[in-house]
C-alpha positions as CSV (number, residue, x, y, z in Angstrom):
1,X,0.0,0.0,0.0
2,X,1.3,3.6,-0.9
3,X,-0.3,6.3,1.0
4,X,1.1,9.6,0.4
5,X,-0.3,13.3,1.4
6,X,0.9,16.1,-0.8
7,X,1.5,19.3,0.6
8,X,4.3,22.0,0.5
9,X,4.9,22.3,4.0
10,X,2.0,24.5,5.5
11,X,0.0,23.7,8.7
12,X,-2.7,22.0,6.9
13,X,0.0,20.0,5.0
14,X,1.6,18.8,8.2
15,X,-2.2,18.5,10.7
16,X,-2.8,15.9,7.6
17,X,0.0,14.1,7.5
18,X,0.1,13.3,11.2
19,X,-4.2,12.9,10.9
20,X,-3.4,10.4,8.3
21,X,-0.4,8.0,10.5
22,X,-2.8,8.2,13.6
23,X,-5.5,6.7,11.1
24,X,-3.2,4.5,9.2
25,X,-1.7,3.2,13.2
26,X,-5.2,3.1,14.4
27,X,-6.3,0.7,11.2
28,X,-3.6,-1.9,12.6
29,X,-0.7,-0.7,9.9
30,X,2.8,0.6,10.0
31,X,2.5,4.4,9.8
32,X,5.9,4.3,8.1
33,X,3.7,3.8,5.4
34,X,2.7,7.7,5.1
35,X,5.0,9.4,3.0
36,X,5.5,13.2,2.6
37,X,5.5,14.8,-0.7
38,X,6.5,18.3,-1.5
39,X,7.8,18.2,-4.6
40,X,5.5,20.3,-6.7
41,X,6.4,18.6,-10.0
42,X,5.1,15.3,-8.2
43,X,2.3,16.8,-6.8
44,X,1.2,18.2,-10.0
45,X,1.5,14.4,-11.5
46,X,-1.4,13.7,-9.4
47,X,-3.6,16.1,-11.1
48,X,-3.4,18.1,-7.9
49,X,-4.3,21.8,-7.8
50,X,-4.8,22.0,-4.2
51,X,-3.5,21.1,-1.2
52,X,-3.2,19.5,1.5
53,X,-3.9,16.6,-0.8
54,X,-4.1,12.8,0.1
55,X,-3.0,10.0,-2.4
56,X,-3.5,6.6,-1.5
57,X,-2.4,3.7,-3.8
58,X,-2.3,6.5,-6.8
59,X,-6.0,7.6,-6.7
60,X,-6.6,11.3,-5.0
61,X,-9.1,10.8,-2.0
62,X,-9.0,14.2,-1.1
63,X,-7.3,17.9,-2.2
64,X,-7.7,21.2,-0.4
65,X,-8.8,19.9,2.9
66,X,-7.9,18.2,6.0
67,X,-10.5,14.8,6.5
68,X,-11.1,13.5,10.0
69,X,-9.2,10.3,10.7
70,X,-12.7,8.0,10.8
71,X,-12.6,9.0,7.0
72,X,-8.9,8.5,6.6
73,X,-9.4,4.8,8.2
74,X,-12.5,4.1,5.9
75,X,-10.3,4.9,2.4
76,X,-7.3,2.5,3.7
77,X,-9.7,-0.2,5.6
78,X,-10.4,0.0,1.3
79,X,-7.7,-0.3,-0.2
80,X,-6.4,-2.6,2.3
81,X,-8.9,-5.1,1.1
C-alpha cells in the first residue's frame, strides 16, 4: 500500500499528515507507510491543484482539505482489502 499526502509544507500540510499516520496506526498498519511529498512537480503528477492533498495507492481521495481520521481509516480499511 502507498499512501502519500501532498503538501508544500504549510499547517494543513503537516495537521494531515500526522491525521493520516494516527489513522493509518489506528487501522492496525505501520504508519511508516505515510509518506511526505513536497515536490511540486510530483504533486502536479497527481492532477493536484490543491493542497493538502491525500493520495492513497495512486487515486486522490482528497485535495484542499484536512478529513477527519474515521474518514482516513475508511479509504485504507479500502484499499487494504
Amino acid at each position: 500500500m502507498e499512501i502519500k499526502v501532498l503538501g508544500t509544507g504549510c499547517a494543513k500540510c503537516e495537521q494531515l499528515y500526522e491525521t493520516t499516520r494516527a489513522a493509518v496506526e489506528q487501522s492496525g498498519l505501520d504508519p511508516g507507510l505515510v509518506v511526505k511529498v513536497a515536490d511540486i512537480d510530483e504533486i502536479l503528477a497527481h492532477g493536484v491543484m490543491m493542497t493538502p492533498a491525500l493520495v492513497i495507492d495512486g487515486e486522490v481521495k482528497s485535495t484542499g482539505k484536512v478529513p477527519d481520521a474515521a474518514q482516513i481509516a475508511a479509504w485504507v480499511g479500502e484499499a487494504a482489502g
